[in-house]
KOLSEPA-507193 format. One line per 2 residues: number of its first residue (from 1); their letters; for each residue x, y, z of C-alpha. Coordinates in pm, whole numbers, plus 50000, padded with zeros to 5 digits. Example, Ala and Ser with C-alpha at 12.3 -4.5 7.8 and 13.67 -1.06 7.14 Angstrom:
<sites>
1> as> 51230 49550 50780; 51367 49894 50714
</sites>
This chain:
<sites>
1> xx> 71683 78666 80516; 71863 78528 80196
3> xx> 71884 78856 80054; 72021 79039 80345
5> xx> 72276 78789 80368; 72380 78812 79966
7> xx> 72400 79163 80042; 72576 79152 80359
9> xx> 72834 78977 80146; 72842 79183 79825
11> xx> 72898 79504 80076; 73165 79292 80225
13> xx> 73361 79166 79952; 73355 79557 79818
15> xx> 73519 79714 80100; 73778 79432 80122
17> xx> 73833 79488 79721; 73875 79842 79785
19> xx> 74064 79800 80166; 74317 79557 79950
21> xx> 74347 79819 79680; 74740 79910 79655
23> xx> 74823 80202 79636; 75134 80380 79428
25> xx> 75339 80483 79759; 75579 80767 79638
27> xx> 75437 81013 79358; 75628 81263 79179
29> xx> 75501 81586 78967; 75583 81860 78790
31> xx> 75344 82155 78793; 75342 82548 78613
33> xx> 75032 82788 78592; 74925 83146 78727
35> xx> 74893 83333 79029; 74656 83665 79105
37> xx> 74820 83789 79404; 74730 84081 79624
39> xx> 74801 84206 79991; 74569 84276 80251
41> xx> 74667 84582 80465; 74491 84661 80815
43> xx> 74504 84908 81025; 74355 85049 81366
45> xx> 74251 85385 81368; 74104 85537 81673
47> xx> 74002 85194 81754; 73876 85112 81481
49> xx> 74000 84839 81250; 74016 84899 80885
51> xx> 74085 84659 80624; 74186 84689 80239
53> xx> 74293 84453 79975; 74503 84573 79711
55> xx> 74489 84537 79318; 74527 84177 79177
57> xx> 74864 84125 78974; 74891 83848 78763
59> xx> 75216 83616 78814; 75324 83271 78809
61> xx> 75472 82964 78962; 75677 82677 78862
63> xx> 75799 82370 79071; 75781 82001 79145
65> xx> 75607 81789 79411; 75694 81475 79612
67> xx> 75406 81292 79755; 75422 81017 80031
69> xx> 75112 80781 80108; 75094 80742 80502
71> xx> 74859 80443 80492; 74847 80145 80295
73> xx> 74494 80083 80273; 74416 80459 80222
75> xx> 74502 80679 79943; 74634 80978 80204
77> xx> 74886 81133 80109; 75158 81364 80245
79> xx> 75305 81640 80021; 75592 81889 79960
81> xx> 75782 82031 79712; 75958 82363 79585
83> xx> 75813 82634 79390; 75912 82938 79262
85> xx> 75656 83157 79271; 75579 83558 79241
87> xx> 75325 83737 79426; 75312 84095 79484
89> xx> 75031 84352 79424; 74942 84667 79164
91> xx> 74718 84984 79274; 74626 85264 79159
93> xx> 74552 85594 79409; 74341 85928 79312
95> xx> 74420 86225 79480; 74144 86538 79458
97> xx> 74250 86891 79536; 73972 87183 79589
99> xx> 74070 87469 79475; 73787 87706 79571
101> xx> 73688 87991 79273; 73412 88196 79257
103> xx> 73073 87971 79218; 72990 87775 79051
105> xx> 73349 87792 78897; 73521 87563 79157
107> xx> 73789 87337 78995; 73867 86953 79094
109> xx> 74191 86868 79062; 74263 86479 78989
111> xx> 74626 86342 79016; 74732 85982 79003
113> xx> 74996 85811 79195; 75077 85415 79099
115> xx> 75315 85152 79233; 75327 84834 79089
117> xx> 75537 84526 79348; 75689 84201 79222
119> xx> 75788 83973 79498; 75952 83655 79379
121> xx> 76001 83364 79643; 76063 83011 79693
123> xx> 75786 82822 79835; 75786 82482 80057
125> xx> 75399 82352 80105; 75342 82075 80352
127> xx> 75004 81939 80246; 74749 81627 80334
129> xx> 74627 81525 80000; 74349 81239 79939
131> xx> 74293 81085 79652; 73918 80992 79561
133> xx> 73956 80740 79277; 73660 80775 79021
135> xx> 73801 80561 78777; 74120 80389 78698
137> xx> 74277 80691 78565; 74081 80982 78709
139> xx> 74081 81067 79065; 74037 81421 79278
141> xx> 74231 81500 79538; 74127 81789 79799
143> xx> 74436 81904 79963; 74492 82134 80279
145> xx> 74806 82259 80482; 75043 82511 80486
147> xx> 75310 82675 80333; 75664 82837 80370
149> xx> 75817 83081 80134; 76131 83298 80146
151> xx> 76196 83597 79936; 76456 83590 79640
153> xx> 76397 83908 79498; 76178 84155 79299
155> xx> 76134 84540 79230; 75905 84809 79346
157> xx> 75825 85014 79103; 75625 85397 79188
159> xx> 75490 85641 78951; 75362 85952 79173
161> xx> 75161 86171 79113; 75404 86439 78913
163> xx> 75460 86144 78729; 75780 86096 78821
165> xx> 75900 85714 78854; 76078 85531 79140
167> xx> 76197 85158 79219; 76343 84991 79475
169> xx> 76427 84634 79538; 76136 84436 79698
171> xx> 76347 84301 80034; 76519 84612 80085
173> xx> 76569 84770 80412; 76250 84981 80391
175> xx> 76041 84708 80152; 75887 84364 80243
177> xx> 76026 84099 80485; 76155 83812 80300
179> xx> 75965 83529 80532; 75584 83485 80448
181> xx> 75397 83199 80590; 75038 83096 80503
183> xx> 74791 82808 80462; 74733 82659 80128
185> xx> 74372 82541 80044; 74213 82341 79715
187> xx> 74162 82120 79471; 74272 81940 79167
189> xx> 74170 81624 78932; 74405 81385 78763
191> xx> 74296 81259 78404; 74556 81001 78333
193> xx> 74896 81169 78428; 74780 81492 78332
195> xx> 74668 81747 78646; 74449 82067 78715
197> xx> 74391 82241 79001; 74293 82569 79181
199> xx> 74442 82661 79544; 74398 82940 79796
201> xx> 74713 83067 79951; 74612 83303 80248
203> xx> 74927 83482 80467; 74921 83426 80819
205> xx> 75217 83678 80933; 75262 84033 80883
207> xx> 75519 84081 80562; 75601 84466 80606
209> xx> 75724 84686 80936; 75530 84963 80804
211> xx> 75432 85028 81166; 75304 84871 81457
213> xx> 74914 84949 81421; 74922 84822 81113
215> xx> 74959 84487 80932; 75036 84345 80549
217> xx> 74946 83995 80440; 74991 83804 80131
219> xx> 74703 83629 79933; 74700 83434 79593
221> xx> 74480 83223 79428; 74660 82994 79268
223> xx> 74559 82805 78875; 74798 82503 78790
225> xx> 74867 82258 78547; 75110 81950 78544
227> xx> 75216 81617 78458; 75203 81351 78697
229> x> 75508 81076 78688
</sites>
């Protein structure tokens, strides 16, 4: 019975240590690293839905962050911030021609068409963030929410298959809608005032009016670094 009790009160005196931990209430950041962004097209054809992801292009972001803790006696935080970040995509398409000769003399005919799109926005997340302290100077903090990003500009650039090369600006009449909203998704540690961290950026709306069976979404994964003030 003696020991319950001594540990009925060394489990009690922990979670009022910890419940009467303060917490920093306002935290600012700045953070920089690299994006691989691609777009996710799909389409229905004949009822049948067909999806394709683009080409990776690598990028990268820059911005600062503003976090707010909701609750005293928890280390949940709320966080925003602006960015300025480019996405976009790269592929590369292969187009065969037959031209039929006497067997077994049949020639395939390869030609390559490119395009290469840099979409630059500015980006408003609006995150939960909780801080799991490990030690007095490291802690990892999960985060989850969504983001908002408008379009600033960019180029398209094509290269068909004559080789012959194009561009056009990114949010032009007949390119990408400036608006792109998504959920952001991840992870980072602090060490000290230093921060890593990986995040999955997911589009939720449809970026292009390239017709009405069909949709384009944005994805990134996102690799950061920072200092933490």
């Amino acid at each position: 019975m003696k020991k319950f009790i001594l540990i009925f009160i060394s489990l009690f005196a922990a979670y009022t240590t910890v419940s009467a931990q303060s917490f920093k209430k306002d935290i600012f950041g700045i953070r920089a690293g690299i994006n691989s962004a691609s777009f996710v097209e799909s389409a229905d054809a004949i009822g049948i839905n067909i999806s394709m992801e683009t080409d990776s292009r690598i990028s990268f972001h820059v911005g600062f962050l503003y976090q707010r803790l909701l609750i005293p006696t928890v280390p949940l935080y709320l966080e925003t911030g602006l960015y300025f970040t480019e996405k976009g995509f790269k592929q590369s398409l292969v187009y065969t021609s037959f031209i039929p000769v006497y067997p077994p003399n049949d020639i395939d005919i390869y030609a390559h068409s490119k395009i290469n799109v840099n979409a630059m926005y500015l980006k408003v997340p609006l995150l939960l963030n909780y801080h799991f302290i490990l030690a007095n100077n490291i802690t990892i903090q999960p985060f989850a929410g969504f983001y908002l990003a408008y379009g600033i500009g960019g180029k398209m650039k094509f290269t068909d298959y004559s080789s012959d090369k194009k561009s056009a600006n990114t949010f032009s009449d007949n390119g990408l809608d400036r608006l792109d909203l998504g959920v952001r998704l991840g992870v980072g540690a602090t060490f000290d005032r230093i921060y890593i961290g990986a995040g999955y950026e997911p589009g939720l709306i449809n970026v292009s009016d390239s017709g009405e069976d069909s949709t384009t979404k944005t994805k990134n994964w996102a690799f950061t670094i920072g200092y933490t003030f």
